[in-house]
N, C-alpha and C positions, 0 to 999 in steps of 0.2 A: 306524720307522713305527708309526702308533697301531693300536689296533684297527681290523679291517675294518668297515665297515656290513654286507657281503653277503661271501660269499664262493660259490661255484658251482663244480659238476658238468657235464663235458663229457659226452653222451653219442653216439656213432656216429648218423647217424642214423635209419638202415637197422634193423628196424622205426620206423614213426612214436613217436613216444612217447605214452602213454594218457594221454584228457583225460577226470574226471579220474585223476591220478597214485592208482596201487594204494597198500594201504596202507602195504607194506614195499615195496622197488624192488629188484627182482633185481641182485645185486653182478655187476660185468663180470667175465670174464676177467681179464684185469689188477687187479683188486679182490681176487680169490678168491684168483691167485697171492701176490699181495704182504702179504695177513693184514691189509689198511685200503681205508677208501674213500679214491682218491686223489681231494682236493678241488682246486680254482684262485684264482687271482685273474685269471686269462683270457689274456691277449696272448700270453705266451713258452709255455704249455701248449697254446697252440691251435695258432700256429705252429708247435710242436714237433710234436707228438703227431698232429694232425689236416692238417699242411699236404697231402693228397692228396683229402681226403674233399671231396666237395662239398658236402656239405648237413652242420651238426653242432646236436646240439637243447643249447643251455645252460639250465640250471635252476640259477633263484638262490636261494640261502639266506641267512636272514636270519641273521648270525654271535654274535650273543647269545643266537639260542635253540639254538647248537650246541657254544658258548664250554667251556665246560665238559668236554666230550669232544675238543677238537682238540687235536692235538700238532701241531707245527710242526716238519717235519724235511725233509731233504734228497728229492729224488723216491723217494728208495728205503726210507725209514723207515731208512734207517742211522744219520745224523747229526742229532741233535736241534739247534733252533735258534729265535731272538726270532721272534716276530707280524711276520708282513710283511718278515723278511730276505731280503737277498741269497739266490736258490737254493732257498728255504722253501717249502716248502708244507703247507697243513691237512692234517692226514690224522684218521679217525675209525674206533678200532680197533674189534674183536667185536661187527658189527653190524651190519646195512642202514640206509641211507637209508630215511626214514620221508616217504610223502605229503604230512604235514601238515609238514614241515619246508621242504619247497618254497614257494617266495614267489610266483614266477611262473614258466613256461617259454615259452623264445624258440625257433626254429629263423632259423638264419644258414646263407646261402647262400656260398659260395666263389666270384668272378668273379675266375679267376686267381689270386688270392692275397687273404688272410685282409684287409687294408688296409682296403679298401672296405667290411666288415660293422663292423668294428670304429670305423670312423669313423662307421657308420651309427647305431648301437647305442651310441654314446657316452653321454646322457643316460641310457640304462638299465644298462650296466655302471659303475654303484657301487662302490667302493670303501671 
């Protein structure tokens, strides 16, 4: 796979997310434990991670101006791996997500199952 255009940030969506974004973004739970921000490329992380949430806010980043700081490894930062592998995902060690690195933020609704936002939001999830 080539470089992404964007790559994105699932977040709960329970607070609203602040518009606009502070200027560092409080690391989640799962952020703090894991020692990275866990990044996406959407579909199999949303599914996975978020299938019970009904409402989840995605914030996309533009992946050139984080290119530099992402490793590409397994969900867990154990196995390092190519841009856009099988299983891969960005992660971005000792450090918060920064406001201005934010491109846009959506909030996607759940009607039963993730299908329906993800077909909706097509045009906007880049790749």
């Amino acid at each position: 796979m080539s470089k992404p255009i964007y790559i994105y940030k699932l977040v709960s969506f329970s607070p609203p997310f602040p518009d606009p974004p502070p200027a560092t973004l409080p690391l989640s739970e799962l952020d703090v434990a894991s020692g990275f921000i866990h990044l996406s490329t959407v579909p199999r992380t949303l599914k996975r991670f978020f299938a019970e949430d009904p409402h989840v806010t995605i914030l996309r980043i533009e992946y050139s101006v984080v290119e530099k700081e992402i490793q590409w490894e397994d969900s867990k930062g154990e196995v390092p791996g190519e841009v856009g592998g099988e299983g891969m995902f960005p992660h971005i060690y000792n450090r918060g997500l920064r406001g201005e690195e934010i491109e846009s933020v959506t909030v996607w609704e759940r009607n039963g199952n993730w299908d329906e936002a993800l077909e909706k939001a097509e045009s906007w999830l880049v790749y």
